[in-house]
C-alpha positions as CSV (number, residue, x, y, z in Angstrom):
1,X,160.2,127.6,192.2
2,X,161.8,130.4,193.4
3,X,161.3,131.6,197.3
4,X,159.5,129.0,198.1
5,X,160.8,128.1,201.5
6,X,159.4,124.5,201.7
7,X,157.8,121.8,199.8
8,X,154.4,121.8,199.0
9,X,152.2,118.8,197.8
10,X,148.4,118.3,196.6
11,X,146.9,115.4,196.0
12,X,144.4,115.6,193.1
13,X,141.4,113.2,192.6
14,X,139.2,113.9,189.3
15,X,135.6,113.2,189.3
16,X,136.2,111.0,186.5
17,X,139.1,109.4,185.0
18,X,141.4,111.7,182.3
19,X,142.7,109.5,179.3
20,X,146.2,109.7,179.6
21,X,149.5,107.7,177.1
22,X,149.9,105.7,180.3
23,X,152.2,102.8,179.6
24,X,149.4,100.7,181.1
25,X,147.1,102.0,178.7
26,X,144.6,103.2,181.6
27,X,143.1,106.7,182.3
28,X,144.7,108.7,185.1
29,X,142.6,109.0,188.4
30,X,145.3,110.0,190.8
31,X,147.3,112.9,191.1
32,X,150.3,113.8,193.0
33,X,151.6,118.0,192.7
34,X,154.9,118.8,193.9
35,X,155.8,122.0,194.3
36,X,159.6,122.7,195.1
37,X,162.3,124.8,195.4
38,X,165.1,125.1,193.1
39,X,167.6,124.3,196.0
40,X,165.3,121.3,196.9
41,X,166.4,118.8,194.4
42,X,167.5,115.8,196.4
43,X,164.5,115.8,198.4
44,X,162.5,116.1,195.6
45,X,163.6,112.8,194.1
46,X,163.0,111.3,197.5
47,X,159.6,112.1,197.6
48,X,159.0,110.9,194.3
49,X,160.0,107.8,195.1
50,X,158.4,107.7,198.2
51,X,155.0,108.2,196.4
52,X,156.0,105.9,193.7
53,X,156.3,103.4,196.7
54,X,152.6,104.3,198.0
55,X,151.1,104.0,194.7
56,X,152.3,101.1,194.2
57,X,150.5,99.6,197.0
58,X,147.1,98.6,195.7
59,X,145.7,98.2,199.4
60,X,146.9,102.2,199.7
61,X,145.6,102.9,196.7
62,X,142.1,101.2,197.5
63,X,142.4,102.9,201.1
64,X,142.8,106.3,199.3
65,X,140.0,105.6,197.4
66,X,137.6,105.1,200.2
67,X,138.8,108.4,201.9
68,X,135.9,111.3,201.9
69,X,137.4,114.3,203.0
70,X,140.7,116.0,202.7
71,X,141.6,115.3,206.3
72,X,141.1,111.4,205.6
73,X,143.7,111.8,202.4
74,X,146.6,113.9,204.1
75,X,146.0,111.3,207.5
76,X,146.4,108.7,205.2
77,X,149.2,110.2,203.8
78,X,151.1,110.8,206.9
79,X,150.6,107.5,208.4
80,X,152.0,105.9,205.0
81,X,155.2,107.6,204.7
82,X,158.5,105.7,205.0
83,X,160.1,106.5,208.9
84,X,162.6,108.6,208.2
């Protein structure tokens, strides 16, 4: 996106589960929105490997699961993420 001076994520949770072509063959209940810039495309890649990594995880997927607020997702989040 143009002038966008950072990245921006959402994490997106659907009441119920959207049938997707997933190679797995289950309906999508997770999320992840990445909003970049154009100059951004390294970092981009890094992040979605990074949340490839997480949902990966079952135990962070079940943890995200159990959160109930927005706060509890991006804390989760942030104490999740690869050190740097």
């Amino acid at each position: 996106m143009r002038n966008l001076d950072r990245i921006l994520a959402a994490y997106v949770r659907p009441r119920t589960a959207i049938p997707f072509a997933a190679p797995d063959g289950q309906p999508v209940s997770d999320f992840l929105v990445l909003l970049v810039s154009k100059q951004a495309a390294e970092e981009h890649l890094e992040i979605l490997a990074e949340a490839a990594r997480l949902f990966d995880d079952r135990s962070f997927r079940d943890r995200l699961r159990q959160c109930g607020d927005s706060a509890a997702v991006r804390k989760l989040f942030e104490g999740s993420l690869a050190s740097p």
